[in-house]
C-alpha positions in Angstrom: -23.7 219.3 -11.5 -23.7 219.1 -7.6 -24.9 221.5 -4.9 -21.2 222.8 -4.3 -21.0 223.4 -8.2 -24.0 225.1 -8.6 -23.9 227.5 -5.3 -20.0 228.3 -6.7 -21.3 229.4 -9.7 -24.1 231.2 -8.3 -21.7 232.9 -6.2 -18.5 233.4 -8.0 -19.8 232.7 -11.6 -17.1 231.7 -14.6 -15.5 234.5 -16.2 -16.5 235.2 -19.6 -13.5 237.7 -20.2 -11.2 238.9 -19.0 -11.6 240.2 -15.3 -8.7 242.8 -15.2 -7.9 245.8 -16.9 -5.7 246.8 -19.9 -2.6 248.6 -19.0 -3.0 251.9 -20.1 -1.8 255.6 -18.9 -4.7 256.2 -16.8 -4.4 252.9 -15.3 -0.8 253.6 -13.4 -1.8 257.0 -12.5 -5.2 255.2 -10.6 -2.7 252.3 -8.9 -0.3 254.7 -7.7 -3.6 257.3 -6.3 -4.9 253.7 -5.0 -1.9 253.0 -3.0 -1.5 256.0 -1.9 -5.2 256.1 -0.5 -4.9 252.4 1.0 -1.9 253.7 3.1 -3.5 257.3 4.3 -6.7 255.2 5.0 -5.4 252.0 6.7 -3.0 254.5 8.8 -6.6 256.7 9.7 -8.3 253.8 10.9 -5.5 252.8 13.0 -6.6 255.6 15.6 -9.7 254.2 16.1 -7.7 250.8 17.5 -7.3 247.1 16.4 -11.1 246.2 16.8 -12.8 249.0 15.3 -10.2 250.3 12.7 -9.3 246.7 11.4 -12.5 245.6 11.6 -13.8 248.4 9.2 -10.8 247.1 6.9 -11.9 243.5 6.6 -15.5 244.4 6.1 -14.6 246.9 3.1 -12.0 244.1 2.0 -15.3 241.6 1.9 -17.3 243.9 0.2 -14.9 244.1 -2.5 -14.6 240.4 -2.5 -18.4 240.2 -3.5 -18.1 243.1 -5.6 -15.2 241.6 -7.9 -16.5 238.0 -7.8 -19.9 238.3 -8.9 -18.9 240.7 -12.1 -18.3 238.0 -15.2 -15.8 240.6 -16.8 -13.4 243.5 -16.3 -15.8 246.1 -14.4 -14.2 249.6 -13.1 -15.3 250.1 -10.4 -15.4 246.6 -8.7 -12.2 246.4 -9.9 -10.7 249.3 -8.3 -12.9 248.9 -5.4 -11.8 245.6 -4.6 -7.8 246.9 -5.2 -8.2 249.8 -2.9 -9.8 247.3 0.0 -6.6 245.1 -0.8 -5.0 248.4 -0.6 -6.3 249.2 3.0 -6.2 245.4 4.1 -2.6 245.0 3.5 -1.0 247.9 4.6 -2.9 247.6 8.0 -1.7 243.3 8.0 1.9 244.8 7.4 1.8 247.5 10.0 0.2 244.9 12.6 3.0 242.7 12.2 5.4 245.5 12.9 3.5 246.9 15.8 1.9 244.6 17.7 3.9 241.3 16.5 7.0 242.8 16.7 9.2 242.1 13.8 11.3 244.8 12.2 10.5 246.5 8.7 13.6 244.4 7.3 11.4 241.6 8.6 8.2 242.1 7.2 10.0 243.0 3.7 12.0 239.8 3.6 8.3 238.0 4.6 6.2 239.2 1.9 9.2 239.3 -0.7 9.2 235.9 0.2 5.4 235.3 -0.3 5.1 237.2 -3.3 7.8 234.6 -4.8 5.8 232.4 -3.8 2.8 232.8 -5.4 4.4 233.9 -8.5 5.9 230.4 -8.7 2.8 228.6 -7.9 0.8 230.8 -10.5 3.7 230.1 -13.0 3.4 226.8 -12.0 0.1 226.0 -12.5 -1.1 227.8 -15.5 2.5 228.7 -17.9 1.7 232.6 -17.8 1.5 235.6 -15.3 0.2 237.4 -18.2 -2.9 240.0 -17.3 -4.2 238.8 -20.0 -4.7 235.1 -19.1 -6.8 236.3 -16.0 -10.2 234.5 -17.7 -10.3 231.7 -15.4 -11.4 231.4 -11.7 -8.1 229.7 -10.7 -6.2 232.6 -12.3 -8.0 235.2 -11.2 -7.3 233.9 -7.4 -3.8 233.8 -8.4 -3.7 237.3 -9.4 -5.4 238.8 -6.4 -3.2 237.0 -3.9 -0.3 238.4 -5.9 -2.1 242.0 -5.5 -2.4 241.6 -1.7 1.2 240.4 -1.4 2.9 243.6 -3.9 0.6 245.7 -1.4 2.0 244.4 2.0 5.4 244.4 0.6 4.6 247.6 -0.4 4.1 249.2 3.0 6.8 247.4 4.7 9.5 248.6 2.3 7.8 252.0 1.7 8.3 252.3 5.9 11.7 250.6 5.5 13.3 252.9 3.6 11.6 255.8 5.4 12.3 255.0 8.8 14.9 252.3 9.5 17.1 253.6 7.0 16.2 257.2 7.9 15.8 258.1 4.6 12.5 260.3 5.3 9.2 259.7 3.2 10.4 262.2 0.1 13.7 260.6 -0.1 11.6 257.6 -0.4 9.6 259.1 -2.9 12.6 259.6 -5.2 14.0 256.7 -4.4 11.1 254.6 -5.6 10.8 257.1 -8.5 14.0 256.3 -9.8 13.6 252.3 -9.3 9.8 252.4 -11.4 11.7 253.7 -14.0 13.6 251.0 -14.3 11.0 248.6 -15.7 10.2 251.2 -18.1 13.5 251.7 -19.8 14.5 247.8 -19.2 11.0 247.4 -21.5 11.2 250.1 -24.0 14.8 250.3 -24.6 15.8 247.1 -24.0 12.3 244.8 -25.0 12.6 243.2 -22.0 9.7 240.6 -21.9 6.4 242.7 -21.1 5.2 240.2 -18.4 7.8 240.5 -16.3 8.6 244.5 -17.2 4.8 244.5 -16.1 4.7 243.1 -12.4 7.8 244.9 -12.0 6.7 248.0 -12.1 3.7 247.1 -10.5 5.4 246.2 -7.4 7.3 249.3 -7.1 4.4 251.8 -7.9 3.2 250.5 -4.3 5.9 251.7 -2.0 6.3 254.6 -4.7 2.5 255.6 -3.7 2.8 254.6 -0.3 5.4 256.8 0.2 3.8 260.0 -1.5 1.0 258.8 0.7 3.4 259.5 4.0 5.3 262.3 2.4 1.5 264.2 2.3 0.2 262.9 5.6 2.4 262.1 7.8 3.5 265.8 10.6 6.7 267.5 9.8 8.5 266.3 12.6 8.3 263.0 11.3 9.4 264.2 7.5 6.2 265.0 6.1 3.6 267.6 5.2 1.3 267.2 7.7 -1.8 267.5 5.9 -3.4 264.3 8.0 -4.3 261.1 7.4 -7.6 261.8 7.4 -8.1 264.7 4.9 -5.3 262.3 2.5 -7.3 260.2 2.7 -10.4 262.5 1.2 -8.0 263.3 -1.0 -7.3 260.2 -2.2 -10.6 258.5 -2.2 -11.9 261.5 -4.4 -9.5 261.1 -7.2 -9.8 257.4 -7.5 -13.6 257.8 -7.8 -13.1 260.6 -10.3 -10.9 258.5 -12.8 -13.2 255.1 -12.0 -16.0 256.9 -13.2 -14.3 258.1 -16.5 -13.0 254.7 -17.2 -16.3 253.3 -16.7 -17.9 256.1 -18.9 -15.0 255.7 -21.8 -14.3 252.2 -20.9 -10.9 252.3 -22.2 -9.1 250.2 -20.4 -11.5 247.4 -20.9 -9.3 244.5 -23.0 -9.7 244.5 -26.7 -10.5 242.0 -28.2 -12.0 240.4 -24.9 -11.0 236.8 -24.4 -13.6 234.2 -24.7 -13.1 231.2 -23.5 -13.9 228.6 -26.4 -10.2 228.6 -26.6 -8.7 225.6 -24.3 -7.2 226.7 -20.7 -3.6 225.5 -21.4 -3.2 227.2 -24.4 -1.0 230.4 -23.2 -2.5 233.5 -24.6 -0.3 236.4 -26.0 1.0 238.7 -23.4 
């Protein structure tokens, strides 16, 4: 083994399971409270300015890089700590393009629709499955976390889309997104639409869904919301994720049943 092997494995050892949860009640309830905190937090640290508010994002976002890396199987809360970063990261990359680089929220939707294709394809490409459950390798876990970050951007750019340049307001969003989650759900239940793709479907939309509720709570009436602030959302936020992190990792739950070893060879597709 060379030096590059051995410091990647001290670094970012093999997975010995899988590295992602199993989708379970509790788990769409803390993705949409996780979205909804990445927003009201990315859109707090804004007032404190490019430098010191995005530079707090990318050094949370590399802390959960470490955090999720060095774990050899599914682990709450580096998990979830690692998605909220990603949470906070993207929605402050999707609003910088919008802000400062000027393009317009049909833009930056198109752009990261486009990317999230993208990677989907590769992924596809590469391994034959986007199924959670084939998340045991290194290659497929960076797969899945690039198609995290990319369903977050999208997220905030067409949470901020439908909001504001279609002047829908953020609870007219919030329905609107409602009614377009449960699509997925019916399309799987009633219809036995192929759980894979019923999955990241859904998963998608919870992001502009809790992005939206994110707004709808924050944002000053004026401007269609609540005005409860993004800073005390963002408390609000933070304090629930933590609260159902810590029960998953006491009940471990949502930890995948039978976990997958890996004797079993890399191409063989594993059941959704």
């Amino acid at each position: 083994m060379n030096r590059g092997a051995r410091l990647l494995d001290v670094w970012w050892p093999a997975p010995v399971a899988a590295k992602v949860p199993e989708v379970i009640v509790v788990f769409w309830l803390v993705k949409l409270l996780t979205t909804g905190g990445g927003e009201a937090t990315s859109d707090f640290l804004a007032h404190f300015g490019n430098l010191v508010g995005g530079g707090t994002e990318l050094v949370v976002l590399l802390v959960g890089v470490v955090l999720q890396l060095r774990v050899r199987r599914y682990r709450a809360f580096a998990y979830w700590f690692f998605a909220y970063a990603i949470a906070i990261f993207g929605t402050g990359v999707a609003d910088f393009l919008h802000l400062d680089v000027g393009l317009s929220y049909a833009d930056t939707s198109l752009l990261w629709a486009l990317l999230l294709g993208a990677v989907f394809w590769m992924w596809f490409r590469a391994e034959g499955t986007l199924s959670i459950h084939s998340v045991t390798t290194r290659r497929r876990e960076v797969f899945y976390w690039a198609t995290v970050f990319a369903t977050f951007a999208l997220g905030t750019a067409l949470g901020d889309y439908t909001a504001i340049a279609l002047h829908l307001g953020y609870l007219a969003s919030v329905v609107v997104f409602g009614v377009v989650m449960g699509v997925p759900v019916v399309a799987r239940w009633g219809f036995g639409v192929n759980a894979v793709a019923a999955f990241w479907a859904a998963y998608v939309i919870t992001r502009p869904l809790g992005a939206s509720v994110a707004d709808y709570l924050s944002k000053p009436r004026r401007a269609s919301g609540l005005g409860f602030g993004d800073g005390p959302s963002t408390a609000l936020f933070a304090a629930a994720v933590l609260a159902l992190v810590v029960y998953l990792s006491w009940t471990r739950s949502d930890v995948q049943r039978p976990e997958l070893e890996l004797a079993a060879p890399a191409t063989a597709p594993p059941p959704v």
